[in-house]
N, C-alpha and C positions, 0 to 999 in steps of 0.2 A: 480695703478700708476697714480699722479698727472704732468704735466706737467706747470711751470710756465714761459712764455714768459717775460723779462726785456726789454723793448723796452726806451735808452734814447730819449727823442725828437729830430728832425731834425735841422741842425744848424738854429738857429736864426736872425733875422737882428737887429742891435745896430744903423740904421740910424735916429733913432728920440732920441735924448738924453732926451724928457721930456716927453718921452710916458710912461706909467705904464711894471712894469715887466711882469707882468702878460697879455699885450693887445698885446706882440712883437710878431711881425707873422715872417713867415719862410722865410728865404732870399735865394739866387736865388740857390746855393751849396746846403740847404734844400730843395727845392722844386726839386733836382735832385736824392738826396742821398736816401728820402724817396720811391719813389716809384723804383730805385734800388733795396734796402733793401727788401719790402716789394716782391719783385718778388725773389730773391735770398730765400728767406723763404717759397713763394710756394712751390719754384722747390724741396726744402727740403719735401714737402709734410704736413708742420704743418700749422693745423686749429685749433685755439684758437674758445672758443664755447663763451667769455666773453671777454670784452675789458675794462678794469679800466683805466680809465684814469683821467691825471689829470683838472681843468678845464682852464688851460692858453692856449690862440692861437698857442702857437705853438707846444702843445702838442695833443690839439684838432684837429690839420692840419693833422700831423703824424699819428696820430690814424686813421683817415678817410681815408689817401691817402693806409695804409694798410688794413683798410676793405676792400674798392674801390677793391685791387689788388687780395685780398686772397677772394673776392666773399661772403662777410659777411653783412648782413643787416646790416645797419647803425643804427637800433634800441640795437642793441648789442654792443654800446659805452656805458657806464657808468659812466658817469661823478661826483669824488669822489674829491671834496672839500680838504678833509684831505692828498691828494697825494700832493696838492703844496705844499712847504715848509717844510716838517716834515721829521722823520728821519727811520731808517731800524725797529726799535720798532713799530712801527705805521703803517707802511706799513706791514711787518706783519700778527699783528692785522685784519685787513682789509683785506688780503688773508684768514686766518682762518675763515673768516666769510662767503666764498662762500657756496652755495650750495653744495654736496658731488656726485651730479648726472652729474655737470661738472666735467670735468677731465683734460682741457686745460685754462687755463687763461692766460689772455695777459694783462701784466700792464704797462703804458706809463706816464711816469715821468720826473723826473730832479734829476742832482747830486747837491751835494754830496751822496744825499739818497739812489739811484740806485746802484751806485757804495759802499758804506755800505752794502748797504740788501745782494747786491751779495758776498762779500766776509763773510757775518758772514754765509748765508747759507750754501754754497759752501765751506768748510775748503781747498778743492784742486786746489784752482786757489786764485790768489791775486793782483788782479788791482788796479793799484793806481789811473787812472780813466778810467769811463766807457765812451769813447767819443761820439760825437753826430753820432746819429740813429745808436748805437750800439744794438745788439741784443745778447740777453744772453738767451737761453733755458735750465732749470733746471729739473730733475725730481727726483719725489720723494717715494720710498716705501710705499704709502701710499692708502687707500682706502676713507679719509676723510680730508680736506683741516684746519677740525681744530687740526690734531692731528701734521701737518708740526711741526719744530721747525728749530729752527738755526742752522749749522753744518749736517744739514740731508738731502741735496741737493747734487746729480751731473751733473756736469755740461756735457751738450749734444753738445750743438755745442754756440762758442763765433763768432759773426760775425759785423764786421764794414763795410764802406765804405773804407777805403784805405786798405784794408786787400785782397791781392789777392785772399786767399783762408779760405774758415773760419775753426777756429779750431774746430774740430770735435774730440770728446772723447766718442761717444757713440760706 
């Protein structure tokens, strides 16, 4: 059994209009919602053994404020170039290529991408979007992270910040 964590990033700040997309750090709703989330995902008991993430600020904040929380060496971020900007094909790709000796990955992105991977994996849920520091835990019959495919995912538990209670399907 494979389990894969969708972690979208924590909301962003838009107060400097001429900063790069990629340099927006997490504004002050993010810097609360993350390590919420990331404790609401303890108490679930899930420990991602690998952290993909992408390499923009405020995916990288997110990432950390959830090691931080779930007690995970901060050398077990992985910082994957190919997460900014690209689509559920690619990300994918990039899951198939774990090792087969982890069995928990935690990947940390941005939509529209996130919210694609999730709905082609998952044929049993359909999100129009995945909102900030939404968490999505998927698994999958599987012994080998490259044999995953699209539509071969269930979903475990969907969990956000304004969500009183997360949904839980396992």
């Amino acid at each position: 059994m494979k389990t894969l964590i969708l972690v979208r990033h924590a909301k962003s700040s838009w107060n400097d209009p001429a900063q790069r997309d990629i340099d927006r750090p997490l504004n002050e709703r993010g810097q609360h919602d993350a390590p919420m989330m990331a404790d609401r995902m303890a108490e679930r008991g899930t420990n991602p053994q690998l952290v993909l993430c992408s390499p923009a600020l405020r995916t990288v904040s997110t990432a950390e404020v959830f090691a931080s929380r779930l007690h995970m060496p901060r050398e077990l971020i992985q910082l994957e170039r190919q997460i900014y900007l690209t689509g559920p094909v690619h990300l994918l790709h990039l899951v198939r290529q774990q090792e087969s000796t982890i069995d928990c990955v935690m990947l940390v992105g941005h939509n529209p991408a996130l919210t694609d991977l999730l709905n082609e994996l998952c044929t049993s849920v359909r999100l129009d979007n995945m909102p900030t520091c939404c968490v999505a835990e998927l698994t999958f019959a599987a012994d080998d992270w490259a044999t995953i495919d699209f539509g071969q995912a269930s979903l475990k538990v969907l969990d956000y910040p304004k969500l009183d209670k997360p949904r839980n399907d396992a």
